[in-house]
C-alpha positions in Angstrom: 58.3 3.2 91.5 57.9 3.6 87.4 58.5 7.5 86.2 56.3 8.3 83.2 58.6 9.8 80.5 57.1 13.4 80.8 58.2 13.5 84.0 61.4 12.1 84.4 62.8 13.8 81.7 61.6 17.2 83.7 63.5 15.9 86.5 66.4 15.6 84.9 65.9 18.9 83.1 65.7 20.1 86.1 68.8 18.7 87.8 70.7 20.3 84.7 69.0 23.7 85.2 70.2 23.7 88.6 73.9 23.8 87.7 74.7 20.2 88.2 78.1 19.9 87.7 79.5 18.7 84.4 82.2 15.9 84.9 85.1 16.0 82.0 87.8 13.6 81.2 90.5 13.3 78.7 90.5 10.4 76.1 93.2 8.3 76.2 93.1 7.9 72.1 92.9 11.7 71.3 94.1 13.8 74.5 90.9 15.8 73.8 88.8 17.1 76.5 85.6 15.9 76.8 82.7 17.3 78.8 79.3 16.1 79.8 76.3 16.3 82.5 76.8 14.4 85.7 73.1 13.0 85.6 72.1 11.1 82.3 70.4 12.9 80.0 67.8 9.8 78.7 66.2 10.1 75.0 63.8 7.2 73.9 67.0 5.9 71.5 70.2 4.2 72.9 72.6 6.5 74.0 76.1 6.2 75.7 76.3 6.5 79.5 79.8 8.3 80.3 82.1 6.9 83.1 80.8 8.1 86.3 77.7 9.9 85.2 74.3 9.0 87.9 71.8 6.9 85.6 68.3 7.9 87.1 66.4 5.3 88.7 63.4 3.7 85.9 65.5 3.7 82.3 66.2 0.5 80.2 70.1 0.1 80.2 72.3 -2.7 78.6 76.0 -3.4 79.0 78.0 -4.6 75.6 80.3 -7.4 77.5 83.1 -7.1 75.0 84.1 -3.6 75.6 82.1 -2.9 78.6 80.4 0.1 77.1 77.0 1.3 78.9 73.6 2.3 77.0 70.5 3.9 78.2 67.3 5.1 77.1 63.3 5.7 78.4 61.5 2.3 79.5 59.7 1.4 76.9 55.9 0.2 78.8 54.9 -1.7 75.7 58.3 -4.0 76.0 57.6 -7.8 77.6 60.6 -7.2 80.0 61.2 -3.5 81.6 64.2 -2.1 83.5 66.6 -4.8 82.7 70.5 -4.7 81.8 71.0 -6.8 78.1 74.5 -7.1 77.3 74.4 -6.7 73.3 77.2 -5.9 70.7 79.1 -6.5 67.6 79.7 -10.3 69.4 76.0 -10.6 69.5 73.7 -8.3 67.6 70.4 -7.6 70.1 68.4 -9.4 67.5 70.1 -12.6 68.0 69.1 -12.4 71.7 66.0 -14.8 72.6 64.2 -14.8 75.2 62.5 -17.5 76.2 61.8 -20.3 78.9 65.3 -21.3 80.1 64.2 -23.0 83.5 64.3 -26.4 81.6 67.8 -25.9 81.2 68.8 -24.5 84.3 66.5 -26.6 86.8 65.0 -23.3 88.4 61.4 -22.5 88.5 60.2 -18.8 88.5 63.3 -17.0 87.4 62.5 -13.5 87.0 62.7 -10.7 84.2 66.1 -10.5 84.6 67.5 -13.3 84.9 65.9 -14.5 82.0 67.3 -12.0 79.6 70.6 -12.4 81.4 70.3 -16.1 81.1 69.1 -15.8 77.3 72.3 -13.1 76.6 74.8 -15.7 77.8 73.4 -18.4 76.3 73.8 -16.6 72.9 77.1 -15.5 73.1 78.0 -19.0 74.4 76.4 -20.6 70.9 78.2 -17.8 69.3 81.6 -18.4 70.5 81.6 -22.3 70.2 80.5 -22.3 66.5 83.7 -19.8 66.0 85.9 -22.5 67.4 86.6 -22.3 71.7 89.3 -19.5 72.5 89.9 -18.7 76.2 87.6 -15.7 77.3 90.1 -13.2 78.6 87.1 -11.5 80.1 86.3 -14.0 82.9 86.8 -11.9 86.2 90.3 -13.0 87.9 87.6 -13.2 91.1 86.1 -16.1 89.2 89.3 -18.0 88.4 90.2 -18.0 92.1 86.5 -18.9 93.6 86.3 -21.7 90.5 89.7 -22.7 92.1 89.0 -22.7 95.5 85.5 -24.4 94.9 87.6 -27.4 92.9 89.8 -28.2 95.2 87.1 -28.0 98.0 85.6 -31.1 95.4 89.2 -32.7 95.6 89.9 -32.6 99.6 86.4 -34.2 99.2 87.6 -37.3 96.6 90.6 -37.7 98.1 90.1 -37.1 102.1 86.1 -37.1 102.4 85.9 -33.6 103.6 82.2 -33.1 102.9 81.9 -29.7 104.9 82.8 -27.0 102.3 80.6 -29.0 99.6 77.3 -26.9 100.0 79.2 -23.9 99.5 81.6 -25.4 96.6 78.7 -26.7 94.7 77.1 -23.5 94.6 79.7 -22.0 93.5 80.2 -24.3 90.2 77.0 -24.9 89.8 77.1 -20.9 88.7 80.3 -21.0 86.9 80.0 -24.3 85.0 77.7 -22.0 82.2 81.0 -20.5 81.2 82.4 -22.5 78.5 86.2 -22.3 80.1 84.9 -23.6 83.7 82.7 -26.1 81.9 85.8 -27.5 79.8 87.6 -27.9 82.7 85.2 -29.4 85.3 85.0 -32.1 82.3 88.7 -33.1 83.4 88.5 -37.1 85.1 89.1 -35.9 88.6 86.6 -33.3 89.0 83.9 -34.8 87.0 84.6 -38.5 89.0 84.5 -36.3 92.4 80.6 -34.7 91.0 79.9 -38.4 90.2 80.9 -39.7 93.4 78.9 -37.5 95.2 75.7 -38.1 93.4 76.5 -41.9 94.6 77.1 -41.2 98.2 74.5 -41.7 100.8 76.0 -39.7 103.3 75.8 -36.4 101.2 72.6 -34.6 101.5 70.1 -34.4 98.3 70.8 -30.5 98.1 74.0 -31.2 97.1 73.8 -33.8 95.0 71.1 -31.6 92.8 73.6 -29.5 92.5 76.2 -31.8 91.6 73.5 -33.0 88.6 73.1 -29.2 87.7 77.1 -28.4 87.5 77.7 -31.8 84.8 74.4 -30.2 82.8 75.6 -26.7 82.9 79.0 -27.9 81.9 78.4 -30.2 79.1 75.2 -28.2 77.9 76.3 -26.3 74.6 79.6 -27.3 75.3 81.0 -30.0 72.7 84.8 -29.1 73.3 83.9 -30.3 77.1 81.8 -32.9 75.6 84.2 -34.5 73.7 86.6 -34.3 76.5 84.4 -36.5 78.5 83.3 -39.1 75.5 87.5 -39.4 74.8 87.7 -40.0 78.9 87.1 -43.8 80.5 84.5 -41.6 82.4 81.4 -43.6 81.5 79.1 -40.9 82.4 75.6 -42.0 80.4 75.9 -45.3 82.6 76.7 -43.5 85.8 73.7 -40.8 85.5 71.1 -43.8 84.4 71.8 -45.4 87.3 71.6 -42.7 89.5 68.2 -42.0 87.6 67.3 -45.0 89.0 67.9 -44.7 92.3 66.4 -41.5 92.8 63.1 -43.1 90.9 63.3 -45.8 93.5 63.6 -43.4 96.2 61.2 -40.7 94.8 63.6 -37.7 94.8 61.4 -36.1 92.0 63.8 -32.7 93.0 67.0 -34.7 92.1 65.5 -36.5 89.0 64.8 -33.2 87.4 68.1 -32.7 87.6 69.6 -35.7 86.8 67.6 -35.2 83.6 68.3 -32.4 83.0 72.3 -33.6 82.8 71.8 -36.6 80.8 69.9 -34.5 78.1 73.1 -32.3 78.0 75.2 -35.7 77.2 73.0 -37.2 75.1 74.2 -35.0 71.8 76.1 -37.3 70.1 75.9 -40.5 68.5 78.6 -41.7 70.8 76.2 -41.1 73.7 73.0 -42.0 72.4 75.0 -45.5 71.3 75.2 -46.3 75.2 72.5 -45.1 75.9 70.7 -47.8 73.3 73.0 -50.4 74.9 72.1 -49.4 78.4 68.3 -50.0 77.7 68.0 -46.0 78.7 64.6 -45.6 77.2 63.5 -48.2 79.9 65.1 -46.6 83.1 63.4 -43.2 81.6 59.8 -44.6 81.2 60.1 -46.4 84.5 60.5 -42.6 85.5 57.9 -41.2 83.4 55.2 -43.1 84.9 56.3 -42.7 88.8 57.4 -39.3 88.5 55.7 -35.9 89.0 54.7 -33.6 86.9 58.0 -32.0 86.7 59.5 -35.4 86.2 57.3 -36.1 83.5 57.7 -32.3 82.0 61.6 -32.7 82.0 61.6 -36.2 80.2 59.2 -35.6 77.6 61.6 -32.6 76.9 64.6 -34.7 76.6 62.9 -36.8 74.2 61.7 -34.1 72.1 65.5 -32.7 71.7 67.0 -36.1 71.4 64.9 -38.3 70.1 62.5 -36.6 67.9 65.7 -34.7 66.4 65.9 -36.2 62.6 69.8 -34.2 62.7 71.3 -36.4 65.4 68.7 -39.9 64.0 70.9 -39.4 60.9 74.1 -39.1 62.4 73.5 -42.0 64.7 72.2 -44.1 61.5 75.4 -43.2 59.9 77.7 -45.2 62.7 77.9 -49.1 61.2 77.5 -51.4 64.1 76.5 -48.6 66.6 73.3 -50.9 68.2 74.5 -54.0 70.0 71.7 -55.1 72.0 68.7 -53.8 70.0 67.2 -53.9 66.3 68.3 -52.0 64.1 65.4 -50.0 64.0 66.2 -49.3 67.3 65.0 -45.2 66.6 61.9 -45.9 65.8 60.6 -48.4 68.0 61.8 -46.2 70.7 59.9 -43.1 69.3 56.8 -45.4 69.2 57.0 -46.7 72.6 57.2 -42.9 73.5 54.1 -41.6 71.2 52.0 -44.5 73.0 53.5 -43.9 77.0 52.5 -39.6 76.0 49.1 -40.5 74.3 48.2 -42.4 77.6 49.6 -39.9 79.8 47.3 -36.8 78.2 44.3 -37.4 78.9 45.0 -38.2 82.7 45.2 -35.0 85.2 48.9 -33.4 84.5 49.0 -29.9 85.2 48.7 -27.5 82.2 52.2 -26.6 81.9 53.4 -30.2 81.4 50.7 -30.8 79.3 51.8 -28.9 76.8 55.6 -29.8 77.3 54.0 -33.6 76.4 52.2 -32.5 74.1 54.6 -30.4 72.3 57.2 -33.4 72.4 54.6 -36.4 70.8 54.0 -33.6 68.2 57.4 -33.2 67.5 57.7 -37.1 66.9 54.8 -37.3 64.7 55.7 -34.4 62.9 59.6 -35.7 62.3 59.0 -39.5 62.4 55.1 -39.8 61.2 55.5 -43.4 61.1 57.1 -44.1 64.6 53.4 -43.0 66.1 49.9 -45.2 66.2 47.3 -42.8 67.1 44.8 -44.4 69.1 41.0 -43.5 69.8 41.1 -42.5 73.6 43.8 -39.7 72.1 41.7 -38.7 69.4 38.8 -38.5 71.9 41.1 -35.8 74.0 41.7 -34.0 71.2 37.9 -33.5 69.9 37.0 -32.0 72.6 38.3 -28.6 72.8 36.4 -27.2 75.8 37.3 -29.9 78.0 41.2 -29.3 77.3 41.4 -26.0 77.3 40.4 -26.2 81.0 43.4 -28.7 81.2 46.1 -27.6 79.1 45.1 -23.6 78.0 43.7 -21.6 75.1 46.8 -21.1 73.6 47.9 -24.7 73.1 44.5 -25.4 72.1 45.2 -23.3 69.4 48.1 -25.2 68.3 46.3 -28.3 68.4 43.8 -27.5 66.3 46.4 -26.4 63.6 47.9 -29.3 64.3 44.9 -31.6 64.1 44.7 -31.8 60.1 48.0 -32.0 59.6 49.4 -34.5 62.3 46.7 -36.4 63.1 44.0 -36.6 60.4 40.5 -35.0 59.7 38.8 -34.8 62.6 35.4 -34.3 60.5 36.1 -37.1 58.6 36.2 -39.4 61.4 33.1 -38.6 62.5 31.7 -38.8 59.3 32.7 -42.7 59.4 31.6 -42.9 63.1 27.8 -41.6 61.8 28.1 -44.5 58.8 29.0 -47.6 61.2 25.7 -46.3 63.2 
């Protein structure tokens, strides 16, 4: 039930008007006396919620997770997401907080309101606190350190004795945890990461588990270089062991556990360290092989990972940088790659995706043309796709049509003036 702000503010009015008692408390700081109602008093600005005062049901309240101070005011109907609780501060102004699609990163489809902005919160203070330089968070829950340490050594009876039963419940667990940055760093340790790997390998664990085994190594490494680096300086060769789980699950069509397994190898592949093997491992093969007997949300995840690997000119610069780095390709290993990929995407277009990974392809082979113009021969059946407006926006959207006509000018030539030439060969 919504309350208009008319008349929840009468009902609280009301409450007050009633003689609701007031609660007081003395400040620790100042030894003065403070006083104030029991039932919120909401405004349509942020205000303070006192210890132990009743919030009424229908306001828009946020948390700042550094100091654990409480905020209120009137739902806002006009705001994309109503009723949530953002955690905002002087550790991350609310402006720096975006929301936007985070299932890619989190393997979850339909996540609602709230988790998003809760997901989107975390993620910035995460960012925030790694480009400061990693401290331990003294404001991890004691509760969390003992079910992270339970749920590890659930992972090591499993190593060590085979003791599959409390997996399930261990996984889960992690697979929650592993966003913090502290948990993360430390599940990218050799035994625990060895014991994740060994159960994406066994045949005798069920695919449940091992999708959440994938999801734990994403979450960990994910916007995590201090457990990145951990992992790159280990003899864990982890780009080696996920592509060949990659292609196992491609042989066995376990579209669930691919996502997944993609969506850990895109966390890895953030350096020029791990794009390196990757080159040496033939990786764009196994992930085409993929692409093309994968569904949708195979194809949507992929194309994703090349877009924030590939098509990246940051991390193409740093790997150019590394003498030697290429051993069994050209050294124009980039962007042949990149062209292979504009061609595989072109292809795949026109054919019946579903809308939503329509535009994640399409978004990605935009990305390379617009980073890497060279890497991408357009070819006619694409440009055939693209000139007819009506017949995508029934496959891929009005709003991505949008973007594609912006784009067409600018990324792939006057669409006009081909027709113009067409009308002069006749």
């Amino acid at each position: 039930m919504k309350f208009s702000k008319t008349l929840l503010l009468a009902l609280v009015a009301g409450a007050l008007a009633k003689g609701e008692d007031e609660i007081c408390r003395v400040e620790k700081n100042s030894g003065k006396e403070i006083c104030y109602p029991k039932v919120f008093v909401p405004t349509e600005e942020w205000q303070v919620v006192w210890p132990d005062q009743v919030i009424p049901a229908g306001l828009h309240v946020r948390m700042d997770y550094e100091n654990g101070v409480k905020e209120a005011k009137i739902n806002d109907p006009n705001e994309e997401v109503e009723g949530v609780a953002v955690a905002v501060g002087e550790e991350v102004p609310e402006g720096e907080v975006v929301i936007e699609d985070l299932t890619e990163e989190n393997g979850d489809e339909g996540i609602s309101a709230n988790e998003k902005v809760q997901r989107a919160i975390e993620k910035a203070i995460k960012e925030k606190r790694i480009k400061e330089g990693h401290k331990p968070n003294p404001n991890i829950p004691e509760s969390d350190h003992q079910t992270f340490s339970d749920a590890v050594a659930a992972l090591r009876d499993y190593k060590v004795n085979g003791q599959a039963a409390m997996l399930p419940i261990a996984l889960s667990q992690l697979e929650e945890l592993s966003h913090e940055i502290d948990f993360g760093i430390a599940l990218s340790d050799v035994d625990p990461l060895n014991a994740l790997l060994q159960i994406l390998e066994d045949a005798k664990v069920d695919v449940e588990s091992k999708i959440m085994a994938a999801r734990t190594i994403g979450a960990s490494l994910r916007n995590n270089p201090h457990a990145l680096d951990k992992v790159i300086n280990s003899k864990v060769d982890l780009v080696k062991s996920l592509l060949d789980d990659l292609a196992q699950s491609s042989k066995e069509k376990a579209d669930k556990l691919s996502s997944s397994l993609v969506y850990a190898l895109s966390a890895v592949l953030k350096t020029p360290e791990t794009v390196t093997r990757f080159v040496d491992l033939h990786g764009g093969d196994t992930l085409r092989q993929l692409y093309e007997t994968g569904s949708d949300d195979v194809k949507g995840r992929v194309s994703t990972l090349i877009e924030d690997v590939l098509a990246t000119p940051d991390l193409h610069n740093d790997f150019s940088s590394i003498k030697g780095a290429v051993k069994k390709r050209s050294a124009n290993w980039w962007e042949d790659e990149l062209k292979e990929w504009s061609g595989v995407f072109q292809r795949s277009l026109p054919s019946k995706l579903s809308s939503k990974v329509k535009s994640k392809v399409y978004t990605s082979l935009a990305a390379i043309r617009r980073n890497f113009r060279e890497s991408v021969d357009v070819s006619e059946e694409f440009l055939e796709w693209l000139d007819h407006p009506k017949k995508a926006a029934a496959e891929i959207g009005d709003d991505l049509v949008k973007l594609i006509k912006q784009d067409r000018g600018e990324l792939w030539g006057n669409a006009k003036a081909r027709k113009y030439d067409a009308r002069d060969e006749l």
